[in-house]
C-alpha positions as CSV (number, residue, x, y, z in Angstrom):
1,X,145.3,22.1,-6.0
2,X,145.8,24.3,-9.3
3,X,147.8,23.3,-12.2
4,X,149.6,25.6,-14.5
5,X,149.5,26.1,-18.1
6,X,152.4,23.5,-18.9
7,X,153.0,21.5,-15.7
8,X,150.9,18.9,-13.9
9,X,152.0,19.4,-10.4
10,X,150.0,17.3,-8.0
11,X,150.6,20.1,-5.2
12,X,150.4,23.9,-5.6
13,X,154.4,25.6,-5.9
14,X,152.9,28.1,-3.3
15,X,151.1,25.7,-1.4
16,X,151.0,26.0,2.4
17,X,151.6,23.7,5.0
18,X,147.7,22.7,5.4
19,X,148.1,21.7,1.2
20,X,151.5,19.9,1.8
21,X,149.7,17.6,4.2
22,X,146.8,16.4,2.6
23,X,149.9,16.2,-0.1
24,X,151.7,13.9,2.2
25,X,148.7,11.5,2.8
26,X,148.2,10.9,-0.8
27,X,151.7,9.8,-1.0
28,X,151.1,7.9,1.4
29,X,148.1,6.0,-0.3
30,X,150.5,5.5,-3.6
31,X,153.4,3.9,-0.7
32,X,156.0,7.3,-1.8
33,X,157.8,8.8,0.9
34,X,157.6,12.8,1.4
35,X,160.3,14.7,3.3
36,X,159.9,18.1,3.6
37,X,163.4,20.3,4.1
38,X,163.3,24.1,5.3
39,X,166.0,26.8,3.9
40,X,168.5,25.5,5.9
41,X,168.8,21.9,4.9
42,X,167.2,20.7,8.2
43,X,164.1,18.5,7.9
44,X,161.1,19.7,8.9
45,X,158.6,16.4,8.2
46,X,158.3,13.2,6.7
47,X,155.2,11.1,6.1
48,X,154.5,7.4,7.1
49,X,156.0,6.1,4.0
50,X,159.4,8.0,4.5
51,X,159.6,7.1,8.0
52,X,159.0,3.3,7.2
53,X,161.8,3.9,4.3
54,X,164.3,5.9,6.8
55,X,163.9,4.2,9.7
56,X,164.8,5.9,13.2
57,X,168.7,6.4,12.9
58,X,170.8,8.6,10.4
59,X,170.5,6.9,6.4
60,X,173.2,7.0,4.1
61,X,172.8,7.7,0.6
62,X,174.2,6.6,-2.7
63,X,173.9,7.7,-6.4
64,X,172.7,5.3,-9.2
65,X,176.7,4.4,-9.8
66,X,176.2,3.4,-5.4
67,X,178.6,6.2,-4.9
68,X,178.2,7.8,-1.4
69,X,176.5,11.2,-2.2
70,X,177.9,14.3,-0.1
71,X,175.4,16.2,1.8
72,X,175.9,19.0,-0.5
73,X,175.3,16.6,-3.4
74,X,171.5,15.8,-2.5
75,X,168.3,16.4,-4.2
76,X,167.2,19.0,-1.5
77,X,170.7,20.9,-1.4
78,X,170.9,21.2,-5.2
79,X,167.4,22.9,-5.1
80,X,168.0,24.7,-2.1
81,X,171.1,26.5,-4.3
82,X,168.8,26.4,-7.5
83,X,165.4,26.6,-7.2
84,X,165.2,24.0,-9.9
85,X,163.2,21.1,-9.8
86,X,164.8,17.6,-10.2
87,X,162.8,14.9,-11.5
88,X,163.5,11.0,-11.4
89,X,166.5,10.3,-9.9
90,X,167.9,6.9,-8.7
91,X,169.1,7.3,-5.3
92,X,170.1,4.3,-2.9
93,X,169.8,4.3,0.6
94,X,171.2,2.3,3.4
95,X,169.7,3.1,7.1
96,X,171.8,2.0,9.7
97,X,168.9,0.6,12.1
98,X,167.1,-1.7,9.2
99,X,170.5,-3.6,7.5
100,X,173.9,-3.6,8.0
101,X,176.4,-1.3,6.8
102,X,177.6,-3.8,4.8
103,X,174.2,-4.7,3.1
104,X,172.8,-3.9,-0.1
105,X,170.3,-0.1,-0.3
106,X,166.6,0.3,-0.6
107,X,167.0,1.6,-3.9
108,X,164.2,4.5,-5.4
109,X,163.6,7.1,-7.5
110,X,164.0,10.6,-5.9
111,X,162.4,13.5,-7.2
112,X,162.9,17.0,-5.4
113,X,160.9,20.2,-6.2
114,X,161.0,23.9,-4.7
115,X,157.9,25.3,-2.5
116,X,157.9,29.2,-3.0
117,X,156.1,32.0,-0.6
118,X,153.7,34.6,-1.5
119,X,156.8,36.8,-2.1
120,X,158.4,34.8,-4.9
121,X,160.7,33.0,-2.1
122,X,162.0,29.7,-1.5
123,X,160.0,28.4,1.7
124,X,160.8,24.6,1.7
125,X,161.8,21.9,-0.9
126,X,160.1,18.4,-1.2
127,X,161.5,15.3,-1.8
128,X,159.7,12.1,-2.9
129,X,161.1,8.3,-2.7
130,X,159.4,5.9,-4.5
131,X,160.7,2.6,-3.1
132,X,161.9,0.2,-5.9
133,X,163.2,-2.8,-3.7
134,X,159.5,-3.8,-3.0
135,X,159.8,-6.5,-5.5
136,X,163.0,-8.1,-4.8
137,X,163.3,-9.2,-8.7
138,X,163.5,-5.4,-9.5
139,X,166.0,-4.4,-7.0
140,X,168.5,-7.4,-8.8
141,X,167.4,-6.3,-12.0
142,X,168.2,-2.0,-11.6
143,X,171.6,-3.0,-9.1
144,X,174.0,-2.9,-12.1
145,X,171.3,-1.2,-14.5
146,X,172.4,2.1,-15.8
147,X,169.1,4.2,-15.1
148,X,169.2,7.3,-17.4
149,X,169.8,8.1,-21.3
150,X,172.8,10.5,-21.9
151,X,171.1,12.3,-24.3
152,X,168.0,12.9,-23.2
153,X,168.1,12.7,-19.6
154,X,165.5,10.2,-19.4
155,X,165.3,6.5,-17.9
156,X,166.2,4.0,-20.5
157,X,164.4,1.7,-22.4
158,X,165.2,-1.0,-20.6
159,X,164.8,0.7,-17.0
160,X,161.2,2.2,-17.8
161,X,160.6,-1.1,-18.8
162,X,161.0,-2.5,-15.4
163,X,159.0,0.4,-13.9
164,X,156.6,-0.7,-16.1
165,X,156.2,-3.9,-14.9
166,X,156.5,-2.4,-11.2
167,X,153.7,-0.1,-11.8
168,X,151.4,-3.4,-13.1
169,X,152.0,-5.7,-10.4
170,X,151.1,-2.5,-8.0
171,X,147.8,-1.9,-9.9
172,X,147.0,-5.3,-9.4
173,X,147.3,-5.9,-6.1
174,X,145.7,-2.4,-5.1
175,X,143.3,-1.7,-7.8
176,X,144.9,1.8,-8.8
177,X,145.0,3.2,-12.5
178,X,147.4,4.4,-14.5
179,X,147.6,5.9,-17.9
180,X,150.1,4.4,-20.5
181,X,151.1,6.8,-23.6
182,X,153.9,6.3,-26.0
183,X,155.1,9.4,-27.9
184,X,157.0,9.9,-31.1
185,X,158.1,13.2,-33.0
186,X,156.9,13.4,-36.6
187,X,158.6,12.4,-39.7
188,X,161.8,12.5,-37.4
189,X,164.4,10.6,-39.7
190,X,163.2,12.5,-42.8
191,X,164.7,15.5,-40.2
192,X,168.1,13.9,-39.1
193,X,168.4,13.0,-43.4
194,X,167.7,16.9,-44.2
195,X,169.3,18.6,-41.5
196,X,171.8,16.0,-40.0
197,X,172.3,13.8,-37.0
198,X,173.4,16.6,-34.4
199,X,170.0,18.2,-35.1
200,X,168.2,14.8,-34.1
201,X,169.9,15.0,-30.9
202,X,169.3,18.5,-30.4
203,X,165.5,17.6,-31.0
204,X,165.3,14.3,-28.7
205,X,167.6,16.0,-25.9
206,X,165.4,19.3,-25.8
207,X,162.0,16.8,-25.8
208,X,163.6,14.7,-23.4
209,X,164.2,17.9,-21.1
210,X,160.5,19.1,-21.7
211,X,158.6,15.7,-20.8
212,X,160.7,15.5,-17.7
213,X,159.7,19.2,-16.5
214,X,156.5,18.9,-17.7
215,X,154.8,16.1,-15.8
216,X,153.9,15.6,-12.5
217,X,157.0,14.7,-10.1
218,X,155.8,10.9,-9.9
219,X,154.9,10.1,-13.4
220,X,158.2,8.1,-15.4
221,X,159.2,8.8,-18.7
222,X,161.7,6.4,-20.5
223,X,163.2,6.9,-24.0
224,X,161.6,4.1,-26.2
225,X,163.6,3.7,-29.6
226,X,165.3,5.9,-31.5
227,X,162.7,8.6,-31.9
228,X,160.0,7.7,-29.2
229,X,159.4,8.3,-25.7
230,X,157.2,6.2,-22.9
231,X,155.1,7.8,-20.2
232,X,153.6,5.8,-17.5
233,X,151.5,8.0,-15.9
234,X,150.2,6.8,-12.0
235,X,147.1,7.4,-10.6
236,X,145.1,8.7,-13.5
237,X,142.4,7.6,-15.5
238,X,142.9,8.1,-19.4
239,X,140.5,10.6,-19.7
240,X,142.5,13.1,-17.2
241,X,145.6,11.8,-18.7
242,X,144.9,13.1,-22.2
243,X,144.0,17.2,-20.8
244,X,147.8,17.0,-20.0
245,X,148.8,15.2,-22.7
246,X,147.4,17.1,-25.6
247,X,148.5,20.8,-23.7
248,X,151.9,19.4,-23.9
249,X,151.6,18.4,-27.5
250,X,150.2,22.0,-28.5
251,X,152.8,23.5,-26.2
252,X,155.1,21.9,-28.9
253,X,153.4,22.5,-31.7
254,X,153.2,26.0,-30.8
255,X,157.0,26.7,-29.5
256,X,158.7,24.8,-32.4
257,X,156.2,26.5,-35.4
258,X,159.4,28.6,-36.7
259,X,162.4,26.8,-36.2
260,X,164.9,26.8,-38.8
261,X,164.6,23.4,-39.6
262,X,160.9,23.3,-39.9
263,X,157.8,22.8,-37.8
264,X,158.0,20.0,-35.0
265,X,155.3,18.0,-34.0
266,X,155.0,14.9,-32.1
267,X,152.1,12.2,-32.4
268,X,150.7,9.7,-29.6
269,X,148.9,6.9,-28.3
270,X,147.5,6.7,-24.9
271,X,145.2,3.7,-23.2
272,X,144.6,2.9,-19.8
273,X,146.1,-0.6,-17.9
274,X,143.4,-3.0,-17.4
275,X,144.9,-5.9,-16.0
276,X,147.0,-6.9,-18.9
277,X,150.7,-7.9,-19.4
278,X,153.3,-5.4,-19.9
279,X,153.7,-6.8,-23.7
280,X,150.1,-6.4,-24.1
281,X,150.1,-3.1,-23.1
282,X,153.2,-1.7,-24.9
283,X,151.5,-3.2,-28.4
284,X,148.2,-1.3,-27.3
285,X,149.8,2.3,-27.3
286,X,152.1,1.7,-30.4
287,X,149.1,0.6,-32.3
288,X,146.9,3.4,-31.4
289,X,150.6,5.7,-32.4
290,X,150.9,4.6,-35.7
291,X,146.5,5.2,-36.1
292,X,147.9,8.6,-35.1
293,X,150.6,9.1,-37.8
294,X,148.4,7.5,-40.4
295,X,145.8,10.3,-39.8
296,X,148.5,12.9,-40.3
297,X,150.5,13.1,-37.3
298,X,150.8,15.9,-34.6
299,X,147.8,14.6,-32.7
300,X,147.2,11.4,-30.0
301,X,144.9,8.7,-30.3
302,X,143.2,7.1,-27.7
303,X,141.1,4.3,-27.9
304,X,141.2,5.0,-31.5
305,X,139.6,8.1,-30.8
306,X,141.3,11.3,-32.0
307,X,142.7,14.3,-30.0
């Protein structure tokens, strides 16, 4: 599996099927559901995971308002007509053969992404669901919950907060890693005080966009604050984590070096969860981010080691 210069896919855009596979049984291993669709909407297959989460009749399917969502209106159909990914999406499902009509839906976050042939055409799309209702606290808690920021497209504090916790209690019981990084842009309110408020949005809603394209199809990203973003990043040790991390931060760097308003940079802290509360956790990273703006910004600490 390759990555490309500003993406950290976890399977090849041109991978064949033998890739999408061994991509399927990692999934499985993480408990996310894979469906692959061909060119016509039909479904071609689904891992373990998916078939646990689907069940054996026909599953309806909800937004994040629990809206009924057209068949037109799903991930797969939108890329299908696109050829865009879409990342993080709360999508509720209710399969006839597990609950009643009637009952609540297995809620998750739904991610779908294109599969190209050698010719530069669409071959299949992929769609991942990460079951949320495993914990039955979390399902209450993200019923009513409104999942995404306006602005930046993002989950919201509060949601990524939850995942948070989700993603703890998983690496506890199973013994898996994940990364934890919080990031901020530089000297951001000395920018919304020179060039105005609608410029701060136009910088959190373009960064917002970028994180979201930029990392791998099951990594989170939740607006943190006014000015800072968190990433939980599954299944990674912190020292992978930071090759990523610090491309994206030079991608930044590097793509906002003439803008009108000035050069934008963003600064980071990243750690690793070992077994600690959430709280804990969350202190850990925004320590090592403000080591990282008192060095002079535009670079991540980890470990208070510099990057």
């Amino acid at each position: 599996m390759t990555d490309s210069p500003d993406h950290l896919p976890l399977v090849n855009l041109c991978a064949d099927d033998d890739e999408i596979g061994r991509y399927a049984e990692l999934l499985d291993s993480l408990s996310i559901g894979l469906l692959v669709f061909a060119t016509d909407g039909s479904l071609q297959r689904r891992n373990t995971q998916a078939a646990a989460l689907l069940g054996d009749t026909p599953a309806s399917w909800e937004d994040e308002n629990g809206q009924p969502l057209a068949a037109a209106d799903r991930l797969e159909m939108q890329v299908l007509q696109t050829g865009q990914a879409i990342r993080q999406r709360a999508i509720g499902i209710r399969s006839g053969g597990s609950r009643p009509a009637a009952g609540p839906p297995t809620w998750c976050t739904a991610s779908a992404f294109p599969v190209f042939a050698a010719d530069g055409s669409l071959r299949q799309v992929l769609l991942t669901l990460a079951d949320l209702s495993r914990h039955n606290w979390l399902a209450s808690e993200t019923r009513q919950l409104p999942t995404h920021d306006p602005l930046t497209g993002v989950f919201t504090e509060r949601y990524i907060s939850l995942l948070l916790d989700d993603e703890g209690r998983r690496a506890r019981r199973y013994g898996t890693p994940f990364a934890l990084a919080l990031i901020a842009i530089d000297q951001f309110q000395g920018l919304c005080a020179a060039h105005g408020a609608a410029v701060g949005e136009r910088i959190l809603s373009g960064l917002g966009r970028l994180l979201a394209k930029s990392l791998r199809e099951f990594d989170m990203v939740g607006r943190f604050g006014s000015d800072q973003f968190l990433l939980i990043l599954p299944n990674v040790r912190v020292n992978d984590a930071i090759i990523g991390l610090e491309r994206l931060r030079e991608l930044i760097d590097s793509s906002h070096a003439n803008d009108p308003q000035g050069p934008l940079t963003i600064s980071g802290g990243v750690s690793e969860f070992t077994g600690e509360e959430t709280a804990a956790l969350i202190e850990r990273v925004r320590s090592l981010l403000a080591a990282a703006r008192d060095s002079g910004c535009n670079r991540l600490c980890v470990n208070l080691d510099f990057f």
